[in-house]
C-alpha positions in Angstrom: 13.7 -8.9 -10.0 11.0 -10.1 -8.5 12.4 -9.6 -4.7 13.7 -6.5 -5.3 13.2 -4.0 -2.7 9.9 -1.8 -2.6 9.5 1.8 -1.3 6.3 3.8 -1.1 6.6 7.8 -1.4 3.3 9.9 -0.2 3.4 13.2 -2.4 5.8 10.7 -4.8 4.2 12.8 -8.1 6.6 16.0 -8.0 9.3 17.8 -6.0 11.4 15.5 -3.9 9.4 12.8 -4.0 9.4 12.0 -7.6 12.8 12.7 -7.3 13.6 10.3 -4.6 11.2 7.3 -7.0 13.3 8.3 -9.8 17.1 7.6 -7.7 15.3 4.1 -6.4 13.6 3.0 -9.8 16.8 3.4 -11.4 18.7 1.7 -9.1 16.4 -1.4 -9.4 14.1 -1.0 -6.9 10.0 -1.3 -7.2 8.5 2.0 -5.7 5.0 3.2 -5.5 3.5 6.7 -4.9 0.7 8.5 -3.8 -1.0 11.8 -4.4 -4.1 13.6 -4.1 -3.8 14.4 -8.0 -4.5 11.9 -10.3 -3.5 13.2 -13.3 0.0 14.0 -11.7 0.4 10.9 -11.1 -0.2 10.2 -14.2 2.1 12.7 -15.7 4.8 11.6 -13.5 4.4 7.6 -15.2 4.2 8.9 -19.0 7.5 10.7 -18.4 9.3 7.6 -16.9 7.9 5.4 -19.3 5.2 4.0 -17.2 7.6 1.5 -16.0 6.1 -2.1 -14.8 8.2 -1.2 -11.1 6.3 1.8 -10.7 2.8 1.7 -9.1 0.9 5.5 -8.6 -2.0 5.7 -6.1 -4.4 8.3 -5.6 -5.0 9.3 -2.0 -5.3 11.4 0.3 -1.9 11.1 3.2 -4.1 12.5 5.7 -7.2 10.2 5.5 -6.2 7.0 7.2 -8.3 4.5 4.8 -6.5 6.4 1.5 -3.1 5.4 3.6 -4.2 1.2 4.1 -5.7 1.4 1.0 -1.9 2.8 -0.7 -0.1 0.3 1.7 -2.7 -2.4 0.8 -1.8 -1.8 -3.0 1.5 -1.9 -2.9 2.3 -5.2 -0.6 -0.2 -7.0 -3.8 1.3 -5.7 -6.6 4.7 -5.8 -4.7 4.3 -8.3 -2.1 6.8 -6.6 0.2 7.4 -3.3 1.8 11.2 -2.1 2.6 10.6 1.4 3.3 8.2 4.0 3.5 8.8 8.2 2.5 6.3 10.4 4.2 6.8 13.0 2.1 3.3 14.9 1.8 3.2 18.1 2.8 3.1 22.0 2.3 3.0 25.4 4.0 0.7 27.9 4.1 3.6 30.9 3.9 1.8 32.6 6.7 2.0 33.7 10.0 0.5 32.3 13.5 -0.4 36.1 14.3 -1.6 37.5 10.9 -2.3 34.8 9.0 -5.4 32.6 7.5 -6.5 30.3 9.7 -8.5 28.7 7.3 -5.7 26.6 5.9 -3.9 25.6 9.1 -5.9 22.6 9.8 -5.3 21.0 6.6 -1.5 21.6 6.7 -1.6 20.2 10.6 -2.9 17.3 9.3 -1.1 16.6 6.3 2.6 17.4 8.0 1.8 16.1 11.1 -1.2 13.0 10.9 -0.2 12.1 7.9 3.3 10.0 9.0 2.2 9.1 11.9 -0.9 7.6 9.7 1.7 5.8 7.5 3.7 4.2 10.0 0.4 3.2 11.6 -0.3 1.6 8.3 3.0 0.2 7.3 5.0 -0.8 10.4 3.4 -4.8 10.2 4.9 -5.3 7.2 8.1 -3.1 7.6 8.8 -5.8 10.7 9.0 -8.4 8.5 11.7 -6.8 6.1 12.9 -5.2 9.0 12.9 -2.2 6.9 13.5 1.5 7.0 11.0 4.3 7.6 12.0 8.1 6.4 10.0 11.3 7.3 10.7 14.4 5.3 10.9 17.3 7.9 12.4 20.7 7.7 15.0 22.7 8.9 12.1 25.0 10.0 11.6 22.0 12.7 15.0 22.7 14.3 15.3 26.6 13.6 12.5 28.8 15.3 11.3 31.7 13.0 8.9 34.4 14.1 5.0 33.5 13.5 5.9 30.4 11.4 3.3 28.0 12.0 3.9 25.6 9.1 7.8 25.4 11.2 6.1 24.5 14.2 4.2 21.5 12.1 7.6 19.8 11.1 9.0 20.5 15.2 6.5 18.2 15.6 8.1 15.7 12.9 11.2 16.1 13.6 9.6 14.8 17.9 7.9 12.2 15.9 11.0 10.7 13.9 12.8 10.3 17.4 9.8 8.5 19.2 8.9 6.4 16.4 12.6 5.4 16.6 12.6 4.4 19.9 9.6 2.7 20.2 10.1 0.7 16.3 14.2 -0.5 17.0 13.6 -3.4 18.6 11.6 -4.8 15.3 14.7 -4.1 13.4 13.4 -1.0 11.7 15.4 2.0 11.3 14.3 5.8 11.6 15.9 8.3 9.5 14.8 12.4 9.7 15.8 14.5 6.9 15.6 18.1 7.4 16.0 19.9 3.9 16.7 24.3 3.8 15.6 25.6 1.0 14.7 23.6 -1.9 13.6 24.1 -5.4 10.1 22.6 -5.8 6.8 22.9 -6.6 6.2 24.0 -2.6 6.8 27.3 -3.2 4.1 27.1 -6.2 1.4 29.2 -3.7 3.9 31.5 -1.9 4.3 33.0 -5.5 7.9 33.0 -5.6 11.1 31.1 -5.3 13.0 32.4 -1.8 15.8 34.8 -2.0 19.4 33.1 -2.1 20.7 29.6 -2.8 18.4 26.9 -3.2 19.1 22.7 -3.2 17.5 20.8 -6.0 14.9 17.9 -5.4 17.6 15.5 -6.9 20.2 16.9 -4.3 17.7 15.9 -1.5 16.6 12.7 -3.2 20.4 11.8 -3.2 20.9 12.2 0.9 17.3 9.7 1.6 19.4 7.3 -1.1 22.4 7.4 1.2 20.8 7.1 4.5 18.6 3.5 2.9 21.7 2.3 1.3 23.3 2.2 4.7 24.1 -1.7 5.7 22.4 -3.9 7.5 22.3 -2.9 11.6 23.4 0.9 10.9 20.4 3.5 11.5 20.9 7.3 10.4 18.7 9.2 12.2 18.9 13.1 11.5 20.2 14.5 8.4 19.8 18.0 8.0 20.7 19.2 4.5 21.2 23.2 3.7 22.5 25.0 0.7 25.4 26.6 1.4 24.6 30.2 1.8 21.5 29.6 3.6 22.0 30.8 7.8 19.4 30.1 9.5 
């Protein structure tokens, strides 16, 4: 279907974002998805298929011409944009007192610039389908923990979702946070372990940003947070 709806996922190659392509390509939708690793990208389209709805786009979610250039992309191939997944990011597993500092400013950028980047690029063309825009935060941005600086990255996502929202309603566009516990992905690749205790799957999470775009017309969800049970904090 040629006016089918189209989504674009930063960090769409793995973890929940592949997982959220996956729940919109099969339910019709065109979806495209950036990465900073091109041959994950490619991975990802072999094992779908390398379906015709699917565009993949190497960038960088934290470098503002990679973002035009991936919104760019996907309004020609697509020639619409319904919603956008900031998705990209990742955590250093260390702590503001005793940790590296040599990684922070990357991780600042990439959970923090990087959707405001998006909606920067996207927000022209999600007015005109009066669309949705979804940031992935944490709930490390509602729950302090001691030292954690990556948590203090997605407090600030969890402040941009709500000012975005107020400012991008009147266009028609809805804001929806989703705050994940602990889930099992590829983030926890460089901490060297999974977490202790119950862990949500990516599909589990994918499911929820389904539910909160499939809402109709005139209804905005704003915050979902989403834990395993088990998890307390």
């Amino acid at each position: 279907m040629t006016d089918s709806p189209v989504a674009l996922i930063t960090g769409g190659g793995s973890g929940i974002g592949a997982a959220v392509a996956r729940r919109l390509l099969d339910a019709g939708q065109r979806v495209a998805v950036t990465g900073r690793g091109e041959e994950r990208l490619r991975d990802f389209a072999k094992e779908l298929g390398e379906p015709e709805d699917l565009l993949t786009i190497t960038g960088n979610a934290a470098e503002y011409d990679d973002v035009r250039t991936a919104v760019d992309t996907a309004l020609t191939r697509f020639g619409r944009l319904d919603t956008i997944v900031a998705n990209a990011g990742f955590a250093t597993h260390d702590s503001v007192a005793e940790g590296d500092p040599a990684g922070w400013t990357e991780m600042v950028l990439t959970n923090v610039l990087g959707p405001a980047l998006l909606i920067r690029a996207a927000i022209d063309a999600l007015k005109e389908t009066r669309g949705r825009i979804v940031l992935v935060g944490s709930v490390a941005g509602f729950v302090p923990t001691p030292g954690n600086f990556y948590g203090a990255t997605k407090w600030a996502v969890t402040g941009l979702a709500e000012n975005t929202r107020r400012q991008v309603t009147e266009w028609g566009v809805g804001v929806t946070l989703i705050a994940p516990g602990r889930v099992e992905t590829p983030f926890w690749d460089s901490y060297g372990s999974l977490p202790p205790g119950d862990l949500l799957t990516a599909d589990q999470i994918a499911d929820s940003v389904v539910w909160a775009l499939r809402q109709p017309a005139g209804v905005d969800v704003n915050t979902v947070v989403v834990r395993p049970v088990g998890q307390p904090n």
